[in-house]
C-alpha positions, 0 to 999 in steps of 0.5 A, a space after each residue: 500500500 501506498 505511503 504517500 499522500 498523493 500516490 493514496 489519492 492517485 489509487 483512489 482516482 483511478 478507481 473511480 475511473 475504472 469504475 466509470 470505464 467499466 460501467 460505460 463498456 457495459 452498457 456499450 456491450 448491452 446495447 449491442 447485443 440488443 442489436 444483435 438480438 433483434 437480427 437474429 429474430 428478423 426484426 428489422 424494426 426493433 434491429 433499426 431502433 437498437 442501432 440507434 441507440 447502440 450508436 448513441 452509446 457508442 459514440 458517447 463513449 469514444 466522446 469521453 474517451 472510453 474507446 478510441 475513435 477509430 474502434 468506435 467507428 469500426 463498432 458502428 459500422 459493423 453493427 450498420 453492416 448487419 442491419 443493411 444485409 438483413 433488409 
């Protein structure tokens, strides 16, 4: 364990934003499985509306920094990918 004042709070903080992180690849992770749920019912409307939201929750997460741009774009451009080919 840490001795020093500011390596103490530097633990705390970094807990604090894993925890964050974590929390925000959940729901990330949620979202895209509701996708993917609906394609592999052959909804096309509940797979439309699924996306919509996942690209939300994606797109939040690369704006705080949770993914990387170009992971997040590849994320959304996979999940459009499914949604198109099932029309």
């Amino acid at each position: 364990m840490a001795n020093i004042k500011s390596a103490k709070k530097r633990i705390l903080v970094n807990k604090t934003k894993a925890d964050r992180n974590k929390a925000i690849k959940s729901g990330v992770k949620t979202a895209i499985k509701k996708v993917t749920a609906a394609i592999q019912a052959q909804d096309k409307a509940a797979a439309s509306a699924a996306l919509l939201a996942a690209t939300s929750a994606i797109d939040k997460a690369a704006t705080k920094g949770v993914y990387h741009k170009n992971t997040a774009s590849r994320k959304v451009s996979r999940l459009n990918q499914a949604v198109n080919k099932m029309a």
